[in-house]
mmCIF file of the C-alpha atoms, coordinates in Angstrom:
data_MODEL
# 
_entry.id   MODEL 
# 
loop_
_atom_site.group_PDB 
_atom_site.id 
_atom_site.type_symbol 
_atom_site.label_atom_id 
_atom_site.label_alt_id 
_atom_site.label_comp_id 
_atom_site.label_asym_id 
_atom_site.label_entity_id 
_atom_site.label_seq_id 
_atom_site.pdbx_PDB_ins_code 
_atom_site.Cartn_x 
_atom_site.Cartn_y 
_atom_site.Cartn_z 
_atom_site.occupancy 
_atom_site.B_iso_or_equiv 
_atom_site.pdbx_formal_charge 
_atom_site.auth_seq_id 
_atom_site.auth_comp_id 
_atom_site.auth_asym_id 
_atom_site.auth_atom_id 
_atom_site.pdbx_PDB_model_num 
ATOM 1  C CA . UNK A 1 1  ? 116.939 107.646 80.659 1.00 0.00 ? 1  UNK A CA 1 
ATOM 2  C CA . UNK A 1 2  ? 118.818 106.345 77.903 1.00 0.00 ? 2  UNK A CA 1 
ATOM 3  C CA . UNK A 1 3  ? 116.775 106.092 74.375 1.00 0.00 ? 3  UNK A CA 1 
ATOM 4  C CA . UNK A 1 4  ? 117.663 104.028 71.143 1.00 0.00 ? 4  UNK A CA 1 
ATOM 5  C CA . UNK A 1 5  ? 119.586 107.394 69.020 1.00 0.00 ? 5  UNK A CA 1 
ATOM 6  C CA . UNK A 1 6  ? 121.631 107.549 72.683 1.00 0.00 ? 6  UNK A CA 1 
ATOM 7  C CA . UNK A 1 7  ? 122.699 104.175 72.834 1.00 0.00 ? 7  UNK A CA 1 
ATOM 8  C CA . UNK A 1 8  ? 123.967 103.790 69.630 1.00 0.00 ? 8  UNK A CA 1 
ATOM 9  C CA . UNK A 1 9  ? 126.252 107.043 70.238 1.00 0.00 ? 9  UNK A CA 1 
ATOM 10 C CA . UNK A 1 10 ? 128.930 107.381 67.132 1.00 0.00 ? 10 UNK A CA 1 
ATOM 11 C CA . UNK A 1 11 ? 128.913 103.673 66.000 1.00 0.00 ? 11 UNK A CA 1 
ATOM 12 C CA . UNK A 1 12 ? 130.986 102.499 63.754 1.00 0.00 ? 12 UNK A CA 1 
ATOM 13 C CA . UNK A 1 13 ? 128.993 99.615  61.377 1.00 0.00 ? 13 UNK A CA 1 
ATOM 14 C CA . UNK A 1 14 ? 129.986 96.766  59.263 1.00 0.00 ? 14 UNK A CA 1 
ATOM 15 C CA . UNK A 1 15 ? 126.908 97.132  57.278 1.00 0.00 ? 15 UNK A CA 1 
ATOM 16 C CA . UNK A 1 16 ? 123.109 97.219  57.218 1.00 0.00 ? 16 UNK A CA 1 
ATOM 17 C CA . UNK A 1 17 ? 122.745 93.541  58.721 1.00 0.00 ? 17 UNK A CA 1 
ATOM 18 C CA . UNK A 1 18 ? 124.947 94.705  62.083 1.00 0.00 ? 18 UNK A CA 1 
ATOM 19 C CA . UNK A 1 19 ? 123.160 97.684  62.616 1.00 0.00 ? 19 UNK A CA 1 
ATOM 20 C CA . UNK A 1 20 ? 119.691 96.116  62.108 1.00 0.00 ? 20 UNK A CA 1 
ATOM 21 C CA . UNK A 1 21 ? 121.159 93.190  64.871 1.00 0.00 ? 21 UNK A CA 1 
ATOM 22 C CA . UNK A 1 22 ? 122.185 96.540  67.233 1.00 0.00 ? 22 UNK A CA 1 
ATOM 23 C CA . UNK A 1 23 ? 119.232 97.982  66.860 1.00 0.00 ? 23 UNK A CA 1 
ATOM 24 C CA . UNK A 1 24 ? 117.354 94.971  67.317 1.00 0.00 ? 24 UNK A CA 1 
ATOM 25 C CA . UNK A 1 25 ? 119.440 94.648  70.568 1.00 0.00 ? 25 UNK A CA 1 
ATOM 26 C CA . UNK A 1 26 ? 119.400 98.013  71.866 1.00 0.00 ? 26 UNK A CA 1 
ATOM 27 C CA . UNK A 1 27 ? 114.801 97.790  71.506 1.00 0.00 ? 27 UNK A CA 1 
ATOM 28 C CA . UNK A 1 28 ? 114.754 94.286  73.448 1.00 0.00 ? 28 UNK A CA 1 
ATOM 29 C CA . UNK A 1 29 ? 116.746 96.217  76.029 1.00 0.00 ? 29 UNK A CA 1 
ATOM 30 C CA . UNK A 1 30 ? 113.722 98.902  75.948 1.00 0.00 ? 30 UNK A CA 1 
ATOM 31 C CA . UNK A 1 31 ? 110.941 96.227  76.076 1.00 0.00 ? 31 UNK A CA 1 
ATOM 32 C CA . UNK A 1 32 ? 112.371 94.898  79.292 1.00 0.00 ? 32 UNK A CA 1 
ATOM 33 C CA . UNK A 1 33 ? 112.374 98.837  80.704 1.00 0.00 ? 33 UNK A CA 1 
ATOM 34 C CA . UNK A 1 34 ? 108.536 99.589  80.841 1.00 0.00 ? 34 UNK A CA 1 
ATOM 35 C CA . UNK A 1 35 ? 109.277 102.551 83.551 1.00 0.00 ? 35 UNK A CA 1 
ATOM 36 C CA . UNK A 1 36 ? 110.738 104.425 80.774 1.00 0.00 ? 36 UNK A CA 1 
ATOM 37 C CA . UNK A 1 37 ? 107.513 104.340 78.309 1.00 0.00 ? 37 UNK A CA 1 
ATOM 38 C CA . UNK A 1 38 ? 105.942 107.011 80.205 1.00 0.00 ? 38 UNK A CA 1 
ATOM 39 C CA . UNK A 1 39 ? 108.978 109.417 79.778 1.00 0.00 ? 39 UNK A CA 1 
ATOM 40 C CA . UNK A 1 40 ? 108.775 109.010 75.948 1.00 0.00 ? 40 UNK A CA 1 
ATOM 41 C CA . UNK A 1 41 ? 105.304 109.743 75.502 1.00 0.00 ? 41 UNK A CA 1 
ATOM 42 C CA . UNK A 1 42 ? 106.011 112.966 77.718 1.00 0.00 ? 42 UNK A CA 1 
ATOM 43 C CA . UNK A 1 43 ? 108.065 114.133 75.488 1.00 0.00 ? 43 UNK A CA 1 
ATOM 44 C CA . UNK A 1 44 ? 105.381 113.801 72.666 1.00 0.00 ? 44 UNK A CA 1 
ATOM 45 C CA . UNK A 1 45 ? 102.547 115.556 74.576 1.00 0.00 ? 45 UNK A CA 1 
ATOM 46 C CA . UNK A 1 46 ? 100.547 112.182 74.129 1.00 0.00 ? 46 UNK A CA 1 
ATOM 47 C CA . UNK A 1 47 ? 98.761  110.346 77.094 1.00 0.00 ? 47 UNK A CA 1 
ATOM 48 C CA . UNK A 1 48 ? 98.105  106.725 77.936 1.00 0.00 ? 48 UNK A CA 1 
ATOM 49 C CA . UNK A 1 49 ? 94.298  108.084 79.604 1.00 0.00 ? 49 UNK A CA 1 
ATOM 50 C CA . UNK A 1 50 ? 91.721  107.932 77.336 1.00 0.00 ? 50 UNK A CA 1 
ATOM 51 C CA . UNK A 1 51 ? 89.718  110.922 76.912 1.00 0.00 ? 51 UNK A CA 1 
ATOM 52 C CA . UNK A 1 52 ? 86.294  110.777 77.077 1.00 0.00 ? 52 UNK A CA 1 
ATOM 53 C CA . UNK A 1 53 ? 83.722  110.949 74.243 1.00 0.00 ? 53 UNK A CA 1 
# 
């Protein structure tokens, strides 16, 4: 799994407008991945199940 600090590795910008347009890039790239959602919330502890009242 590759996440959003990974990708971007030691990048060398051209200011705040090309790294916004990376990072920009790098999410869409994310959206289009939903098998990976799962592994990030792992990592937090957190859980797409409701728990019940």
């Amino acid at each position: 799994m590759v996440n959003l600090k990974a990708s971007l590795g030691n990048l060398a910008i051209d200011g705040v407008d090309h790294l916004a347009a990376i990072i920009r890039n790098r999410l869409k790239r994310i959206q289009y991945r939903p098998d990976v959602i799962p592994e990030f919330l792992a990592q937090t502890g957190l859980s797409l199940e409701t728990e019940p009242p």
